[in-house]
C-alpha positions in Angstrom: 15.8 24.7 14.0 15.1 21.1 12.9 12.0 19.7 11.9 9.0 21.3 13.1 5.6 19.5 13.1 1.9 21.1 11.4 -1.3 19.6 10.5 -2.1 19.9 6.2 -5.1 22.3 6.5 -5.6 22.7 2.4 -4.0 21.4 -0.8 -3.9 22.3 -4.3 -2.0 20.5 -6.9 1.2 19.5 -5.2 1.5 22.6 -3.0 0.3 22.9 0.8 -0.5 24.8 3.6 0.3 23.8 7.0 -0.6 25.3 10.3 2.0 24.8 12.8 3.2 26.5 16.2 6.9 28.5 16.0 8.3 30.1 19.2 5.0 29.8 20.5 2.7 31.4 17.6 0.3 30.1 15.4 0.9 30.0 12.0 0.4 29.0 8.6 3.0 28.3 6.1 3.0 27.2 2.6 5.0 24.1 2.1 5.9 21.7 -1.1 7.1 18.3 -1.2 10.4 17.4 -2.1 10.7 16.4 -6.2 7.5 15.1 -7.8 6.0 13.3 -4.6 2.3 14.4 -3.9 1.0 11.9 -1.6 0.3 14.3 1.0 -3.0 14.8 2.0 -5.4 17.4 3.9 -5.6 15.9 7.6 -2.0 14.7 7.6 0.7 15.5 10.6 3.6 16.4 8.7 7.4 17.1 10.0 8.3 20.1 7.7 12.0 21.9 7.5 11.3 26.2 7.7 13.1 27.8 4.4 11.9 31.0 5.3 9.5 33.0 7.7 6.5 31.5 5.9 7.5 28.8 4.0 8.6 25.1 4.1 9.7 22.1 2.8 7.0 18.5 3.7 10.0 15.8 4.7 7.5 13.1 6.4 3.8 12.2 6.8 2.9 11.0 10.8 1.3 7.7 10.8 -2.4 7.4 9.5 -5.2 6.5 11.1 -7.5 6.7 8.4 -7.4 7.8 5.0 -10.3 8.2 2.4 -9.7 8.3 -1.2 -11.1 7.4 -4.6 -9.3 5.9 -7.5 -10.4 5.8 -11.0 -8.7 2.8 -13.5 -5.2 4.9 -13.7 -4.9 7.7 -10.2 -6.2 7.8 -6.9 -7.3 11.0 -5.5 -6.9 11.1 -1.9 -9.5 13.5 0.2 -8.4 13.3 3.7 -6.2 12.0 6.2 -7.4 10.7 10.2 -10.6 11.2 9.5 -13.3 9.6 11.9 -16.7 11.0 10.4 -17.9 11.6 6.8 -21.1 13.2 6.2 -22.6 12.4 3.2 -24.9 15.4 2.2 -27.9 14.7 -0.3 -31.1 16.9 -0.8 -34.8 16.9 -1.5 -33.9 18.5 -4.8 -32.4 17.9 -7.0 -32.0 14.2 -7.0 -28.9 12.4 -5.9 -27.1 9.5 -7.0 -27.6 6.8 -5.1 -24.4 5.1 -7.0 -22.9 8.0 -5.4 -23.5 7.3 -1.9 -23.5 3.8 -1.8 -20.1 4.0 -3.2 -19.1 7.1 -0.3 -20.6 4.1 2.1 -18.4 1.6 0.8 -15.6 3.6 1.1 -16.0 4.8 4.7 -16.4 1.0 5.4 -13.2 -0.2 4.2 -11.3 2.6 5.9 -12.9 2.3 8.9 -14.3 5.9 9.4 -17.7 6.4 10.4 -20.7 7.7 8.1 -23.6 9.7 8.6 -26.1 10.8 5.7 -27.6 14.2 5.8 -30.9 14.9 4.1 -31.2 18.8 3.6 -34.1 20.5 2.0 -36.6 19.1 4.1 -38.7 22.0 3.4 -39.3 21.2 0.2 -42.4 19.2 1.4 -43.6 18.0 -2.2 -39.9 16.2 -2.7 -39.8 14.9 1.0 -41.7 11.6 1.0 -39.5 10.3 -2.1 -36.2 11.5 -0.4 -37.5 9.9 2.6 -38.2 7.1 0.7 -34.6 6.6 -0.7 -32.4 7.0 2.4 -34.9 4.8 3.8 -32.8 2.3 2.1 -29.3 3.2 4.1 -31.3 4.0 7.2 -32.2 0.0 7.6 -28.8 -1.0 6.7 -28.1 0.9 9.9 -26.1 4.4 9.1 -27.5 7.3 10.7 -29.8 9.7 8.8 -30.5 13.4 9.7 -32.8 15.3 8.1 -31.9 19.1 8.4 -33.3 22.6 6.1 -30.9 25.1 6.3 -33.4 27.8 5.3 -36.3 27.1 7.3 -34.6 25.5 10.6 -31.4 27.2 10.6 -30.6 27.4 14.2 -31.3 23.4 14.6 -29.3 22.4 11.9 -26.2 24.0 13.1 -26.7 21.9 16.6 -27.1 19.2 14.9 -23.7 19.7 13.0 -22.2 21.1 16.0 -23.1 17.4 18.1 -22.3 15.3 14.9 -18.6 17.4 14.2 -17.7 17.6 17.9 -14.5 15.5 19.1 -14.3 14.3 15.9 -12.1 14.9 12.4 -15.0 15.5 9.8 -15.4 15.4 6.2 -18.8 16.5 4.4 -19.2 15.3 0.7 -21.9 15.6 -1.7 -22.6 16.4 -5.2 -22.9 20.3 -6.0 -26.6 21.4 -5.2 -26.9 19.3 -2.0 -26.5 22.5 0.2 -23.3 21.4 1.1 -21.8 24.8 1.2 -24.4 26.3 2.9 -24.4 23.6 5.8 -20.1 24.7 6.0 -21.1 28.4 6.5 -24.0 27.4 9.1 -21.4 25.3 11.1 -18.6 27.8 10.6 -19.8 31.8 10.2 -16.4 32.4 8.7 -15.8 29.8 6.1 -15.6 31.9 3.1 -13.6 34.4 4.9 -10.9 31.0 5.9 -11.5 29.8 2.4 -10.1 33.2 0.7 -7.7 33.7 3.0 -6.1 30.1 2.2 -6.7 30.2 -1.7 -4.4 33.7 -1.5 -1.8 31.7 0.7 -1.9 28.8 -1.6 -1.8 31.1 -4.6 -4.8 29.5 -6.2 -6.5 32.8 -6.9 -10.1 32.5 -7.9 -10.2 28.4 -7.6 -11.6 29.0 -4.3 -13.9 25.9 -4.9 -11.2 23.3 -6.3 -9.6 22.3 -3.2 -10.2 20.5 -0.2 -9.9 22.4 3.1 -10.0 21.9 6.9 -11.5 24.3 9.7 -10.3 23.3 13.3 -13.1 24.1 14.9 -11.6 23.3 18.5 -8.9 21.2 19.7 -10.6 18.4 19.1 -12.9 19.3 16.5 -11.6 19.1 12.6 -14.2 19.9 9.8 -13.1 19.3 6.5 -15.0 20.6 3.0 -14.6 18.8 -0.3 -15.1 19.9 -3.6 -18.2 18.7 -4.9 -17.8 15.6 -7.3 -20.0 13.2 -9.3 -18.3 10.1 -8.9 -16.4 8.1 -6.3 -14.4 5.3 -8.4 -13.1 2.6 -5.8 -10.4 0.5 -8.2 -8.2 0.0 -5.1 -10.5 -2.1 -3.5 -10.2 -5.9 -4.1 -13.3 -8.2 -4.1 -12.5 -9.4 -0.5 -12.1 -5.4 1.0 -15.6 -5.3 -1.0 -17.7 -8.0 0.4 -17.0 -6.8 3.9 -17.7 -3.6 3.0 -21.0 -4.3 2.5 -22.2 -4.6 6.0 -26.0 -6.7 5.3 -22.9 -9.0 3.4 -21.3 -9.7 6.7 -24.0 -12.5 8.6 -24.0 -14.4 5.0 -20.1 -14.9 4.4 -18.7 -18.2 4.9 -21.9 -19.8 4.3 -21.7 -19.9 0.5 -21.9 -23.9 -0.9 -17.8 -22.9 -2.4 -15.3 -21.1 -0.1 -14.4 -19.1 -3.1 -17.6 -18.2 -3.9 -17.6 -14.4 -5.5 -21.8 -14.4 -5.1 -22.1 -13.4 -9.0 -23.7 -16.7 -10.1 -22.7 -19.2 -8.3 -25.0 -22.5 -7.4 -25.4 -22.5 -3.4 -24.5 -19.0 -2.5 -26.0 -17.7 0.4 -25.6 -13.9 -0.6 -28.0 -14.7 -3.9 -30.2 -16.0 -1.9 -30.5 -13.1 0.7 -30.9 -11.3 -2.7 -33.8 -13.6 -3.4 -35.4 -13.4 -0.3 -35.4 -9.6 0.0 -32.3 -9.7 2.8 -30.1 -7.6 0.6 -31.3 -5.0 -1.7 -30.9 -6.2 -5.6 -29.6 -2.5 -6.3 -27.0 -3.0 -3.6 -25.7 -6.2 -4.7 -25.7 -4.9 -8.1 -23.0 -2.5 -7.1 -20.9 -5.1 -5.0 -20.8 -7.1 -8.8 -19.8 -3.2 -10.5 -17.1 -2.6 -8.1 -15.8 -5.9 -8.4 -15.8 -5.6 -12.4 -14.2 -2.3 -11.9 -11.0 -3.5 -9.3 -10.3 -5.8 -12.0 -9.3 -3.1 -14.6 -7.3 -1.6 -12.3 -3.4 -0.6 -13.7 -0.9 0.5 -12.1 -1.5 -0.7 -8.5 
């Protein structure tokens, strides 16, 4: 039959299930790469080969458009492919990590997909005006914030997710406690049901949690879980990716007393002194000068 051509919908180690149309059917097939390769990635149009009714072989990825991934000082862990949104959930309770998101932000900046913070556990009125108080921060850099409760404003939230996920390929991250989950099963009633059903295809048992999946939720609508994580290293970025990545950076580049200016300590640089003057937030530049330390261990890339 040739190549046939599917869309990654989960992944777990290097094995991956692709949902495809053959002779008019859709259906879902558990593919491997050839040899060691494992740079496949949930979100990815694949051409596959069919070695049997329900199984294939991954010979080529489509072109990205996008792809989000972290990297630590030796791996990169990639967490989807042609995205266009990522939802970045934090909560009331308990706290988040605002290393966390800044660094999801910096990220969805340098690949060019579009983020959106949501603040769930808004009934949790006694933790509210500090939450508040903390996105406030990303809110004036200009990403969009939505507060949402799952348990006391059900109904809304899932509009709200509806509008935000609609025509577009989705991600939500977050740490574990965020409400994550329950925001997946608001937006899609059968999620665990999906989730089982590909953790038996891909064989991966009771590690129902360990593996990134996608939902389509219509033909132009993809929603993509993630495992929860506590960090998001960014070693493949270099300084330059990073100073754009920072968007209140931007109207202060190229105005720095030395064109090589790397706005750590240098005399005459006009991003210390929108530091100074309250421009740019000292806890944001802070992180540019960690990520910068970081991309310099780097092996390997």
């Amino acid at each position: 039959m040739g190549l046939q051509q599917g869309l990654v919908i989960a992944a777990h180690g290097r094995h991956y299930l692709v949902q495809a149309e053959i002779n008019g059917a859709s259906c879902k097939l558990h593919c491997v790469t050839r040899g060691k390769k494992s740079d496949v990635s949930v979100g990815d149009l694949v051409d596959f080969a069919l070695t049997s009714k329900d199984q294939g072989v991954i010979e080529a990825i489509q072109p990205r458009r996008t792809l989000l991934y972290r990297s630590d000082q030796y791996k990169s862990k990639m967490l989807a492919a042609n995205l266009t949104r990522l939802l970045i959930v934090v909560a009331t309770e308990p706290s988040f990590s605002d290393d966390l998101v800044s660094r999801a932000l910096v990220a969805a900046e340098s690949a060019g997909i579009q983020p959106h913070l949501i603040l769930n556990k808004t009934d949790v009125s006694a933790a509210l005006p500090k939450a508040r108080e903390r996105v406030g921060l990303y809110a004036n850099l200009g990403y969009p914030v939505h507060e949402v409760s799952v348990r006391a404003e059900p109904e809304a939230t899932r509009a709200l997710l509806i509008q935000l996920t609609q025509h577009q390929s989705t991600i939500l991250i977050g740490q574990s406690g965020m409400g994550k989950s329950s925001l997946i099963n608001l937006l899609i009633p059968n999620a665990e049901i999906a989730t089982r059903e590909i953790s038996a295809a891909l064989d991966t048992g009771k590690h129902t949690t360990t593996f990134t999946r996608l939902y389509q939720m219509d033909q132009d609508s993809l929603v993509i879980d993630s495992p929860g994580f506590q960090e998001f290293g960014l070693h493949h970025l270099t300084e330059g990716m990073l100073e754009r990545a920072f968007p209140e950076f931007i109207p202060h580049l190229g105005h720095c007393k030395f064109y090589n200016c790397h706005h750590h300590a240098e005399p005459g640089c006009a991003v210390l002194a929108a530091v100074g003057n309250g421009q740019i937030a000292a806890m944001r530049h802070q992180l540019f000068k960690q990520l910068v330390h970081e991309s310099a261990q780097t092996i390997g890339y």
